[in-house]
N, C-alpha and C positions, 0 to 999 in steps of 0.2 A: 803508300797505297796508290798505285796507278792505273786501277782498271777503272774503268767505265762502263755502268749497265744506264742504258735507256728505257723507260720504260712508258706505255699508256695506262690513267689509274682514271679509273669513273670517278665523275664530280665526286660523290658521296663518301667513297673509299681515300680522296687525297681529304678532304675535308675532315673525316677521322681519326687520318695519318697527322694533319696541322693539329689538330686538338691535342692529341696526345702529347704532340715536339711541345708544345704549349705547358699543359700540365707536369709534363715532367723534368721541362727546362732542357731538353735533349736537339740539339739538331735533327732537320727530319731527318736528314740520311744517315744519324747514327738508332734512329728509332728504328729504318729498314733494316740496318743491316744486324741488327741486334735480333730484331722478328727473323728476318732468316735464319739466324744461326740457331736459336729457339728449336724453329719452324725444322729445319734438317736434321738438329742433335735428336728432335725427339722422333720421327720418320728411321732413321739409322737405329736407336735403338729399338722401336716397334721390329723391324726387318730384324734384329737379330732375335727378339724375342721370339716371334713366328718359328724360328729358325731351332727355340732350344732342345725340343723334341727329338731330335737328329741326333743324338749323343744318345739317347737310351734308345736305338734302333739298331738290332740283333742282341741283345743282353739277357734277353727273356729266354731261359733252357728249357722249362718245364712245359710239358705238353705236347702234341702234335703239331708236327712241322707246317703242316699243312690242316685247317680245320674238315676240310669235304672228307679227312679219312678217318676222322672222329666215329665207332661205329657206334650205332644205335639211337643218333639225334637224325637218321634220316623221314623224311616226312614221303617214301615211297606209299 
């Protein structure tokens, strides 16, 4: 591993981050980047979820192509 991220963290937030490396015996920076990958895998899968709907889009035959030509649900 040879990248390097920099970052600024509030008192409060590094101080949550050391508790944890603490409780869990974890280097902080294996605690970050373990939150990241968390933090992304489940972001990436929400975005495909959002997304599943898109497969059953045109499969529906039944009906009118169009609802405005449906007659007698007009409210003239």
């Amino acid at each position: 591993m040879s990248n390097t991220l920099t970052i600024r963290l509030p008192e409060d937030l590094l101080k949550r981050l050391r508790e944890k490396s603490r409780r869990t015996g974890l280097p902080v920076n294996r605690v970050v980047r373990e939150s990241l990958e968390v933090t992304l895998r489940s972001n990436e899968n929400q975005a495909n979820g959002n997304q599943a709907w898109r497969k059953y889009v045109g499969i529906l035959k039944d009906g009118p192509p169009d609802l405005s030509s449906r007659k007698g649900y007009s409210r003239k």
